[in-house]
C-alpha positions in Angstrom: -26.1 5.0 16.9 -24.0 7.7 15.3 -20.8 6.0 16.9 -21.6 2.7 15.5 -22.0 4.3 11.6 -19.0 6.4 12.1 -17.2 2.7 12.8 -18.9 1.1 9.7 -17.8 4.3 7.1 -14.3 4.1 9.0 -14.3 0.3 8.0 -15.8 0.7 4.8 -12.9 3.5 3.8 -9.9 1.3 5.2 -11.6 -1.4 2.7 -11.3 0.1 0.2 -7.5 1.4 0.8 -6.3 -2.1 1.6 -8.0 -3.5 -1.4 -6.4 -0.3 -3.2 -3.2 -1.6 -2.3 -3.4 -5.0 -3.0 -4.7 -4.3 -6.4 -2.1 -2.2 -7.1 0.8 -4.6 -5.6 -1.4 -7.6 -7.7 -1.1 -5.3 -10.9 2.8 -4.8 -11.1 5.2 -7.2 -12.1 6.8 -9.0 -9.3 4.7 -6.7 -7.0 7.9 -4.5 -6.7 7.1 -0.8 -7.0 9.8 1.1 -9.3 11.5 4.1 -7.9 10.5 4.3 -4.5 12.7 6.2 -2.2 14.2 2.9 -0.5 15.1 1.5 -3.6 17.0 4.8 -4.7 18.8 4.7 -1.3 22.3 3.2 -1.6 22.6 2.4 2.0 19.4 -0.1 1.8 20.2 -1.7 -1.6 22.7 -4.4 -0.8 22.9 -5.3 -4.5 24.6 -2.5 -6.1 21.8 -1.7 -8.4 
């Protein structure tokens, strides 16, 4: 029984981070996130920006 509520919180909580995420990607414009470390990198960013 404890097993079977520690599955439904751990379900619960990766819920609510995916929904988190989404929310968050839904919110921005274009769903591009500004200034992450990827888009800094020059090696990764084939467009010169």
């Amino acid at each position: 029984m404890v097993a079977l509520k520690l599955i439904g919180i751990s379900i619960v909580l990766l819920g609510l981070g995916v929904a988190g995420i989404a929310i968050k990607i839904w919110a921005k414009k274009d769903g591009e996130f500004a200034g992450t470390c990827a888009s800094q990198s020059p090696f990764l960013n084939k467009d010169g920006e």
